[in-house]
C-alpha positions as a Markdown table, in Angstrom:
| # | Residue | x | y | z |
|---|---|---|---|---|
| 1 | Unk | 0.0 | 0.0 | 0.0 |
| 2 | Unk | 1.2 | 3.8 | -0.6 |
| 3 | Unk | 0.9 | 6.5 | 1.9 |
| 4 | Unk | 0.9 | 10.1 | 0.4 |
| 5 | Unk | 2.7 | 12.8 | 2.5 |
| 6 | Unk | 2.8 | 16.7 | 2.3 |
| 7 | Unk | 6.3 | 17.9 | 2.1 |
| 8 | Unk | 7.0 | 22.1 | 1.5 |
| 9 | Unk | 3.6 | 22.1 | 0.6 |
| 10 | Unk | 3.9 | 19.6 | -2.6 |
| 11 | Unk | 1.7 | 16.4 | -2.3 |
| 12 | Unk | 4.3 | 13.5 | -2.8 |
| 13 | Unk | 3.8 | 9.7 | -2.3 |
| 14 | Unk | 5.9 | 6.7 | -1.2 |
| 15 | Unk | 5.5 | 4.1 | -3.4 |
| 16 | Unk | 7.1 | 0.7 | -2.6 |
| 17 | Unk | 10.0 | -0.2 | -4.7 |
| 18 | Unk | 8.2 | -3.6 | -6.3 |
| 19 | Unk | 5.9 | -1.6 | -8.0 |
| 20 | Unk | 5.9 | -1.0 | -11.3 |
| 21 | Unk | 3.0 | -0.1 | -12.5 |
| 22 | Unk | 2.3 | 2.1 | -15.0 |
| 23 | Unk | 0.0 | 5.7 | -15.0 |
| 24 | Unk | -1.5 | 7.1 | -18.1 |
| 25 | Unk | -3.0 | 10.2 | -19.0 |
| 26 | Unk | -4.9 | 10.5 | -22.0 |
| 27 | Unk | -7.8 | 13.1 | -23.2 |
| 28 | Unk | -9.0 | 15.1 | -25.6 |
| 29 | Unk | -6.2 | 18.1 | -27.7 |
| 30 | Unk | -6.4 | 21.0 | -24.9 |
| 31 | Unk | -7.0 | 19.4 | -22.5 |
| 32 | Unk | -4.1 | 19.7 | -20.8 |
| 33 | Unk | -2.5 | 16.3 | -20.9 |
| 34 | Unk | 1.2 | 17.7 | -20.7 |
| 35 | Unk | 1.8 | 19.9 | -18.0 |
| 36 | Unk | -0.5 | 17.4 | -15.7 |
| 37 | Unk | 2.1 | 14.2 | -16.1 |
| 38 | Unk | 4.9 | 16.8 | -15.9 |
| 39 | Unk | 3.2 | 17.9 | -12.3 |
| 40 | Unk | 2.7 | 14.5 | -11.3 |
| 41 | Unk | 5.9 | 13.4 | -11.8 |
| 42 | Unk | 7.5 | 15.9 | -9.9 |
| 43 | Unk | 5.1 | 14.9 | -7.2 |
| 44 | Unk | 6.6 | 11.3 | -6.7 |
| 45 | Unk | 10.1 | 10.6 | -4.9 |
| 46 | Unk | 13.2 | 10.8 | -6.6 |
| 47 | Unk | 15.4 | 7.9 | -7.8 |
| 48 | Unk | 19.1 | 8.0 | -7.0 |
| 49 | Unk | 19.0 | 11.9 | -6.7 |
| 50 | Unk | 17.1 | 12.5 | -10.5 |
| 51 | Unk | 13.1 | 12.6 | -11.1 |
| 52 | Unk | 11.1 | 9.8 | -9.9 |
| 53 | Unk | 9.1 | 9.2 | -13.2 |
| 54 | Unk | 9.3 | 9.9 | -16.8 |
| 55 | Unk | 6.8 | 10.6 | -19.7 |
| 56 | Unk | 6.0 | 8.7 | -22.6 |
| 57 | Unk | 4.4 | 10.7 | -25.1 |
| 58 | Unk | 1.7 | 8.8 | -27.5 |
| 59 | Unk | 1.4 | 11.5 | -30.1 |
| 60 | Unk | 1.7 | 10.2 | -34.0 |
| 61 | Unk | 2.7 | 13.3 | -34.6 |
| 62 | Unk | 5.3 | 14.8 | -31.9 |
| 63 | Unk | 7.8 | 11.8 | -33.1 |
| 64 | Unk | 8.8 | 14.3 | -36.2 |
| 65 | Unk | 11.9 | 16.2 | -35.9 |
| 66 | Unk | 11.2 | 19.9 | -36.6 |
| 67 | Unk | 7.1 | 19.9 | -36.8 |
| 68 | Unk | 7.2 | 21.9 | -33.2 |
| 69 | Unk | 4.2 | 24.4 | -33.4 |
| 70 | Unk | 1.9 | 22.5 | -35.7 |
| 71 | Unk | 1.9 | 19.3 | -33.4 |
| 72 | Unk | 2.3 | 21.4 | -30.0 |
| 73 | Unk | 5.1 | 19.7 | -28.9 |
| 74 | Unk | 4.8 | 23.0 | -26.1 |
| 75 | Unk | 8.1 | 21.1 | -24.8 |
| 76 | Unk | 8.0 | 23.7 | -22.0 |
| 77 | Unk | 5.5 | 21.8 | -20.3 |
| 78 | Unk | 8.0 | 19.3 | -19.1 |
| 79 | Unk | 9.5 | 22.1 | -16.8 |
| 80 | Unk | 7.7 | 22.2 | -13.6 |
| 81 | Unk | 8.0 | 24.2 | -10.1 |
| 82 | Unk | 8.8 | 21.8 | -7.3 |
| 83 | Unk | 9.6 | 23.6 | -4.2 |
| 84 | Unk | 11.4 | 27.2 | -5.0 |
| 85 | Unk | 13.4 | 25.2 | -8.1 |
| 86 | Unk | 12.3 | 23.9 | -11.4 |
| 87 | Unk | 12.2 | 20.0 | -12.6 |
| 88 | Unk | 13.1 | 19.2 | -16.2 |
| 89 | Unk | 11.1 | 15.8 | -16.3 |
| 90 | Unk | 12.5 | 13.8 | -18.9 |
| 91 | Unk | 10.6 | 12.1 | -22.0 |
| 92 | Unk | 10.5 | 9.9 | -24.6 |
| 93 | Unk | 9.6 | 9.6 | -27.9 |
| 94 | Unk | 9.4 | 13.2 | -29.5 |
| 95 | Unk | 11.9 | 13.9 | -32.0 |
| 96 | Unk | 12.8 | 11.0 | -33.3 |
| 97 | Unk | 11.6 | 10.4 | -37.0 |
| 98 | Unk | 12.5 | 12.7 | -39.8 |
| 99 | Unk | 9.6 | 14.8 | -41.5 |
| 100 | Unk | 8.2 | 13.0 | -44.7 |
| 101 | Unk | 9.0 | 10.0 | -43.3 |
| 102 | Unk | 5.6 | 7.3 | -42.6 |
| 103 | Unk | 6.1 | 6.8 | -38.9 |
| 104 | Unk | 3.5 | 4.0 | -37.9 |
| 105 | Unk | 1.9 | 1.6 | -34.9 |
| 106 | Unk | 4.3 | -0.7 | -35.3 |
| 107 | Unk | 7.5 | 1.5 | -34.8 |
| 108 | Unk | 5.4 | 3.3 | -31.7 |
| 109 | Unk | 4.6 | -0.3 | -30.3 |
| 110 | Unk | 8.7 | -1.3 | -29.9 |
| 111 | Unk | 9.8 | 2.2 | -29.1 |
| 112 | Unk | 7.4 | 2.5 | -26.5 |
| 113 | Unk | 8.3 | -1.1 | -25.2 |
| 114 | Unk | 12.2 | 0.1 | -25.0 |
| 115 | Unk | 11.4 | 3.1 | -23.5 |
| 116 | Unk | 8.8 | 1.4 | -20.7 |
| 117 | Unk | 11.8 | -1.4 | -19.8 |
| 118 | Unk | 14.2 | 1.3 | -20.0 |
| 119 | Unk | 12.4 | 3.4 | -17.6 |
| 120 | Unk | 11.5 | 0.6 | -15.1 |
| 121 | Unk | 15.1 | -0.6 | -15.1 |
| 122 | Unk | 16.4 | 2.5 | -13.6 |
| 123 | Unk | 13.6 | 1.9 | -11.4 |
| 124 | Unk | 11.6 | 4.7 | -12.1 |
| 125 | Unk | 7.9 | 5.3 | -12.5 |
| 126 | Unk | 6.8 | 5.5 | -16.4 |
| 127 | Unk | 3.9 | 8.0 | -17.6 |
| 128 | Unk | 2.4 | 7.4 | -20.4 |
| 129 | Unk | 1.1 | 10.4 | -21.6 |
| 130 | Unk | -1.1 | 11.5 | -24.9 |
| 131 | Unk | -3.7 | 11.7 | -26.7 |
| 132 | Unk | -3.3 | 9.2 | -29.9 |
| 133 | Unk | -6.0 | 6.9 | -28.5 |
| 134 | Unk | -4.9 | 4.0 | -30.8 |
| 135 | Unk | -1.3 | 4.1 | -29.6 |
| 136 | Unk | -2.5 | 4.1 | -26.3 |
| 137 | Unk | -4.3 | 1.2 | -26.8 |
| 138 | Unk | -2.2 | -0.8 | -28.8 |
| 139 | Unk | 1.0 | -0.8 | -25.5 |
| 140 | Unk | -1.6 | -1.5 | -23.0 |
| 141 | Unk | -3.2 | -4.5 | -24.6 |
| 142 | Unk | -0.5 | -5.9 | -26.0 |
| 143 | Unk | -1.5 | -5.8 | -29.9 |
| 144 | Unk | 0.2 | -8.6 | -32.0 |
| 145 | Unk | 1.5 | -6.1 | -35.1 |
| 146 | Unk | 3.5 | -7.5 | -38.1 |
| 147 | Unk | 5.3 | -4.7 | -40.3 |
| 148 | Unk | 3.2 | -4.2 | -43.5 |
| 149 | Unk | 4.8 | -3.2 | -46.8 |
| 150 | Unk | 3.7 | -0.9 | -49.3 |
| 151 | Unk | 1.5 | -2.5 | -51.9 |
| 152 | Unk | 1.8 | -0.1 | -55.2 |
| 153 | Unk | -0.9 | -1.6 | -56.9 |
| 154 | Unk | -3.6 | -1.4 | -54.8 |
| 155 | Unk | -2.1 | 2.8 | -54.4 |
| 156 | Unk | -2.6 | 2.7 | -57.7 |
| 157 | Unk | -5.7 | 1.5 | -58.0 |
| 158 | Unk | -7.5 | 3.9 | -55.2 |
| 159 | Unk | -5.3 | 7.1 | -56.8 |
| 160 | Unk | -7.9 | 9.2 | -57.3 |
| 161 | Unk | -10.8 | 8.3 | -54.9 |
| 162 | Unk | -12.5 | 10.8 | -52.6 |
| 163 | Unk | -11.5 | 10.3 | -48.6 |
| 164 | Unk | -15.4 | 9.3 | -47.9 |
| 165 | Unk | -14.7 | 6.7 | -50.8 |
| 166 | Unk | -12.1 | 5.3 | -49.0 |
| 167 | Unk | -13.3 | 5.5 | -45.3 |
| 168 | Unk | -16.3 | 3.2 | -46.8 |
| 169 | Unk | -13.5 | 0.7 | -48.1 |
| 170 | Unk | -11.9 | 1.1 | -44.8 |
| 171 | Unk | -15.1 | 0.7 | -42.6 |
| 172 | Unk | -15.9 | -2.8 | -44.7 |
| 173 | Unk | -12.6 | -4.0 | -44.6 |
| 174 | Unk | -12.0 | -3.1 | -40.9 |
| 175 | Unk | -15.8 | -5.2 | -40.5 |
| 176 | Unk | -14.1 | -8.3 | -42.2 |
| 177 | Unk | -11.2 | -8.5 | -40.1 |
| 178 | Unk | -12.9 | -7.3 | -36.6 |
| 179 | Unk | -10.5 | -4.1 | -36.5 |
| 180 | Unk | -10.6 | -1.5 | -33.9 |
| 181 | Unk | -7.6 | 0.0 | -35.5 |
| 182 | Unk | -8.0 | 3.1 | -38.1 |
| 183 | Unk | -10.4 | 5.3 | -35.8 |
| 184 | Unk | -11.1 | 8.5 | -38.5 |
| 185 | Unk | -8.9 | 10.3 | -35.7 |
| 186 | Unk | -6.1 | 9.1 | -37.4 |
| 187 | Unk | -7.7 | 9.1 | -41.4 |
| 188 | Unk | -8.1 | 12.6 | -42.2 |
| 189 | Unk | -6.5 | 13.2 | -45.5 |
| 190 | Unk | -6.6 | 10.1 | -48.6 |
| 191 | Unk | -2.8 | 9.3 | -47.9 |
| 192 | Unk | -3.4 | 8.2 | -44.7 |
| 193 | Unk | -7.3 | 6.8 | -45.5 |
| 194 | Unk | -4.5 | 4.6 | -48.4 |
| 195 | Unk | -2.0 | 3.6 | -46.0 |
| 196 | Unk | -4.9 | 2.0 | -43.5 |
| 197 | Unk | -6.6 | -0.1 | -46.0 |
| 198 | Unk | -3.3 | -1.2 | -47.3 |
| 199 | Unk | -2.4 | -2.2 | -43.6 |
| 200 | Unk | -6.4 | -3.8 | -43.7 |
| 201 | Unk | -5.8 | -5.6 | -46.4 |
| 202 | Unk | -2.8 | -7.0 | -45.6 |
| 203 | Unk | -4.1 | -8.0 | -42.7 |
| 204 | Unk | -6.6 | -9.6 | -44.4 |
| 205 | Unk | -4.9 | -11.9 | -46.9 |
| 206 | Unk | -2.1 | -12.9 | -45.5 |
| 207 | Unk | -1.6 | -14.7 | -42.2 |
| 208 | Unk | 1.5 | -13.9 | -40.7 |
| 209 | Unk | 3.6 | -14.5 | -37.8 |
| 210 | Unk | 2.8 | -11.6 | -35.4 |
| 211 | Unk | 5.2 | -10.2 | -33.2 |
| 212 | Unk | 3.9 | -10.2 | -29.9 |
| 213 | Unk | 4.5 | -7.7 | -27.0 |
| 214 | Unk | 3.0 | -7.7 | -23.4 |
| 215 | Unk | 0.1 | -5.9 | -22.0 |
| 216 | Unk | 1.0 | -3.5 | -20.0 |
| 217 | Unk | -0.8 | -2.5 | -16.5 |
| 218 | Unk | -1.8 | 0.8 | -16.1 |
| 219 | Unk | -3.8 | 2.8 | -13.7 |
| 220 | Unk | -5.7 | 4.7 | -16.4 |
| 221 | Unk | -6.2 | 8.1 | -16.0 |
| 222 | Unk | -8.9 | 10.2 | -18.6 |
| 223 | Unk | -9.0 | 14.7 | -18.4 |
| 224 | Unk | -12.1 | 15.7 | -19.2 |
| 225 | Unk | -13.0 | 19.1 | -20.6 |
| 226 | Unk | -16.4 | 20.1 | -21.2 |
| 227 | Unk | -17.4 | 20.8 | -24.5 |
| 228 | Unk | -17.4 | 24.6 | -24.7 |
| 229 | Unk | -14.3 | 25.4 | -22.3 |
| 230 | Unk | -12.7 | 22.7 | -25.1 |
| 231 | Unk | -13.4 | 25.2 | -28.0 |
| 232 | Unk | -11.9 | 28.2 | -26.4 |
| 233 | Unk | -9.4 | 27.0 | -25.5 |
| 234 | Unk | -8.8 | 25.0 | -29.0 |
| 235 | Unk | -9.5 | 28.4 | -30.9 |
| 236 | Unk | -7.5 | 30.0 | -28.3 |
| 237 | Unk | -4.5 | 28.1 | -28.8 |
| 238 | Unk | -4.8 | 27.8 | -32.8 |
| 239 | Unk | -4.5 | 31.7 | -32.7 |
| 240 | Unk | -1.5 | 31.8 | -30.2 |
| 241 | Unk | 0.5 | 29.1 | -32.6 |
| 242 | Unk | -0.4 | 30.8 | -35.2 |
| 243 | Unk | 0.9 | 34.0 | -34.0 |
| 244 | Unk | 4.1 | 31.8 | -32.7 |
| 245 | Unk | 5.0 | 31.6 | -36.5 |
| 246 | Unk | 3.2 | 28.3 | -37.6 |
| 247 | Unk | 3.1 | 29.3 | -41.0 |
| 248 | Unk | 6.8 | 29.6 | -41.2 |
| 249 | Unk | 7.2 | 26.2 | -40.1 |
| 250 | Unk | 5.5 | 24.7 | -42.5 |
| 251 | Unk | 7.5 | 26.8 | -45.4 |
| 252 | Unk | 10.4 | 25.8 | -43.7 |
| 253 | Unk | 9.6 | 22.2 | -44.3 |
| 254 | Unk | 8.5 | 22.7 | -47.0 |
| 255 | Unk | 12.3 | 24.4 | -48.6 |
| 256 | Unk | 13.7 | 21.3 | -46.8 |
| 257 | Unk | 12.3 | 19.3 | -49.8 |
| 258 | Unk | 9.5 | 17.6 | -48.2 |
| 259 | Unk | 6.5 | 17.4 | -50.6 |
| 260 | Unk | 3.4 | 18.8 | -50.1 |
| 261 | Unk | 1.7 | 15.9 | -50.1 |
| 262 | Unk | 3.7 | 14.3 | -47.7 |
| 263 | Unk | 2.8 | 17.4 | -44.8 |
| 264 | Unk | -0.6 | 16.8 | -46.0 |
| 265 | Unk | -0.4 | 13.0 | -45.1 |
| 266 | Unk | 0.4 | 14.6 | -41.4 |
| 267 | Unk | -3.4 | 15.6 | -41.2 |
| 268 | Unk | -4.8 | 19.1 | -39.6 |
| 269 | Unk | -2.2 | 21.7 | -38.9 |
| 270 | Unk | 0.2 | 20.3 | -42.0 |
| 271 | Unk | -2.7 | 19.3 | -44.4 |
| 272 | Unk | -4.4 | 23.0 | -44.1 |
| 273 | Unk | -1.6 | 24.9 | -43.8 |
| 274 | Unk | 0.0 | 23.7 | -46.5 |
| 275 | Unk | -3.1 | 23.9 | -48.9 |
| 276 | Unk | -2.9 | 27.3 | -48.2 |
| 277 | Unk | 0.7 | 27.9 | -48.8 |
| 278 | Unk | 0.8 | 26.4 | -52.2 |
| 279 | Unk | -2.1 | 28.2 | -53.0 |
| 280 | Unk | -5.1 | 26.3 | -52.8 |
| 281 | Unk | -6.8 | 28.2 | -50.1 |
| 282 | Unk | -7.1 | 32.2 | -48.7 |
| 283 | Unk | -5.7 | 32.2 | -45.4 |
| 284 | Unk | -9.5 | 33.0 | -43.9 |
| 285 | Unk | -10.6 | 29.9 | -45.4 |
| 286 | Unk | -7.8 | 27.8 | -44.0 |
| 287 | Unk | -8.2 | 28.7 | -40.4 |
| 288 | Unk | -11.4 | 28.4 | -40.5 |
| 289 | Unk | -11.3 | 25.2 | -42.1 |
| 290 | Unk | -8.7 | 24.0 | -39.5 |
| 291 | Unk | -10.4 | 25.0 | -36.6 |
| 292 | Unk | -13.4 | 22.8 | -37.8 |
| 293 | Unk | -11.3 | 20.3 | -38.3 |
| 294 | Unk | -9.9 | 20.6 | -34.9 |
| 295 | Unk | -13.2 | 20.5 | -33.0 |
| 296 | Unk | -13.9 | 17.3 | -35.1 |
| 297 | Unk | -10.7 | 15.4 | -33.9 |
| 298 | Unk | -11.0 | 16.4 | -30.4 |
| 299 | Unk | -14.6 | 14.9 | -30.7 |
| 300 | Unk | -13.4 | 11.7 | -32.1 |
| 301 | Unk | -10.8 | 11.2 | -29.3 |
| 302 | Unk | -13.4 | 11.8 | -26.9 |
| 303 | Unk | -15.1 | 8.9 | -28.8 |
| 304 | Unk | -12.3 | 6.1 | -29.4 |
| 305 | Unk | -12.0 | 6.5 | -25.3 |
| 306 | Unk | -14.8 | 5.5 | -24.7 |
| 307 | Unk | -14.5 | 3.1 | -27.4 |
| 308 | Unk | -11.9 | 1.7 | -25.0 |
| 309 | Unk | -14.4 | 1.9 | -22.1 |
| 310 | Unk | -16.4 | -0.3 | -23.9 |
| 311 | Unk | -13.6 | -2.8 | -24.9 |
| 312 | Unk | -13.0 | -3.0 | -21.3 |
| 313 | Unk | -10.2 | -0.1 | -20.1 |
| 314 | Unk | -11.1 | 1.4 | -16.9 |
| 315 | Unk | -10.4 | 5.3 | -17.3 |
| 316 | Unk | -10.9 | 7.0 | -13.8 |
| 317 | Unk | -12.0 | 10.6 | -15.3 |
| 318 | Unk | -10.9 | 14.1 | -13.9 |
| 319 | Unk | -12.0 | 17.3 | -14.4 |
| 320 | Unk | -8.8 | 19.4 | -16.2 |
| 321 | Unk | -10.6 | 22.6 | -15.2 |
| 322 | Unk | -9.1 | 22.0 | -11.3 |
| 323 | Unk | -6.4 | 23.3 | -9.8 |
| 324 | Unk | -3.3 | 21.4 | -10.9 |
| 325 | Unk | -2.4 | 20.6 | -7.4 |
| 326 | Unk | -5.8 | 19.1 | -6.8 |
| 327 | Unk | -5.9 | 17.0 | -10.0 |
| 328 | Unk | -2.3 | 15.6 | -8.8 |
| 329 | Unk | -3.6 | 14.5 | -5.4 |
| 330 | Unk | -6.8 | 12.6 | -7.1 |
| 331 | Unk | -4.4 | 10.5 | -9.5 |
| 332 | Unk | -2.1 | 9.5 | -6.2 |
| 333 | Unk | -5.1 | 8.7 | -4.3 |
| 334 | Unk | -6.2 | 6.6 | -7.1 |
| 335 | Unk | -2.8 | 4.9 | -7.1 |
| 336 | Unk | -3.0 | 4.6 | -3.2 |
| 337 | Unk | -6.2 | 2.0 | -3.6 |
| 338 | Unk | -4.3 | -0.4 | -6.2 |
């Protein structure tokens, strides 16, 4: 059993050293995933004189090198005030694909698994944090993933199709196999609608042997926002990263060489920003195009978790408009009663 203490006014806990399970935080974009995990971490005791804990981030988008702004990396959030002096909690997995690269489940599935046996051999406390519901839920099931190759003909063959075209090709094919992967969260552009039928498909026809990786234990915790606070701050936030130069980010990228159509495989921030930099859309009818598009993926996270409710994850649900210090005390008294 833990026991929580109060020391210079920060709520800690003592956990016994056999422990290793995990805590995630997942929720909806602005909710305020980030500097929550960074707060908790700096909450539990330290380890050989360095943070107790360490974050996992399960973004599909934070991986890439150089797309900062557009995927709110806000690495800042990993500094947090303990005492009168400021923790630099350490993470994992941001920054570690190139752009225009195809980063996928299966990479995330083994570079999570290092990082988690990494963390707990230095026996420290891993956070998985982030709001990629299908990465979340692939590490703590345990999905058995094989790599999948590209398969030019069948690109070929659905070059040209509209994106409802192919979620309808996705939905059947995902009903044929019993798939809760490719939640529309993650198909919103035709590249990436392709590359999840392909991975369907493949699925499909040809039985394979599947690597297969533990399930991982995990007090689950869910932020909730309610629906309106959610838009402000969404709208707030697209106007502040904006503002912050987002547009130049993707230009940048953009010089590098990467092809448009790679960014706009990337989905919200990189598809409409983009469009409107090679010229296919005003700048007032890209943000408010984006901002839609937004809304709509925050609204879909909200549903793939409790998709997961339904498949059987227990999320214990917090309110993220409560003091931070408040929301930290309800995870540890969660983690008390394991």
């Amino acid at each position: 059993m833990c026991r929580s203490i109060l020391s210079d006014g920060i709520f800690c806990v003592i956990l016994p050293t056999d422990m290793q399970k995990m805590i995630t935080i997942l929720g909806p974009t602005a909710s305020g995933k980030t500097p929550l995990a960074a707060a908790l971490a700096a909450a539990l005791p330290p380890v050989n004189g360095e943070c107790g804990a360490e974050i996992i981030s399960a973004d599909s988008r934070q991986v890439y090198r150089r797309m900062d702004i557009g995927t709110g990396k806000d690495l800042v959030d990993y500094r947090t005030v303990v005492g009168n002096s400021i923790a630099n909690i350490p993470y994992h997995l941001i920054d570690i694909a190139e752009p225009g690269t195809k980063y996928n489940l299966f990479q995330y599935q083994q570079d999570f698994f290092d990082a988690y046996q990494d963390i707990i051999g230095r026996e420290k406390m891993p956070i998985l944090c982030g709001g990629t519901g299908l990465y979340i839920e692939a590490v703590l099931k345990g999905y058995q993933l094989s790599p999948v190759p590209q398969n030019p003909e069948l690109r070929q063959r659905l070059e040209g199709k509209t994106l409802d075209e192919l979620t309808q090709m996705l939905t059947e094919l995902k009903a044929k196999n019993g798939s809760n992967m490719h939640n529309k969260t993650d198909v919103d552009s035709c590249q990436r609608a392709i590359r999840a039928i392909e991975i369907e498909e493949y699925n499909l026809h040809t039985p394979t042997p599947k690597r297969e990786l533990p399930p991982i234990d995990s007090l689950i915790i869910g932020v909730n926002i309610d629906r309106e606070s959610r838009r402000e701050k969404i709208t707030h936030r697209l106007k502040a990263r904006l503002e912050e130069g987002m547009v130049d980010e993707v230009k940048g990228l953009l010089a590098e060489g990467i092809p448009a159509d790679d960014l706009i495989y990337y989905g919200l921030e990189y598809k409409y920003l983009t469009e409107y930099i090679i010229g296919k859309t005003t700048y007032d009818e890209m943000f408010t195009r984006l901002e839609i598009a937004i809304h709509q993926f925050a609204k879909r996270q909200m549903t793939w978790f409790r998709g997961m409710e339904r498949r059987g994850f227990t999320i214990h649900w917090i309110d993220a408009l409560q003091p931070m210090d408040d929301k930290v005390q309800q995870i540890l008294a969660r983690y008390e009663e394991l």
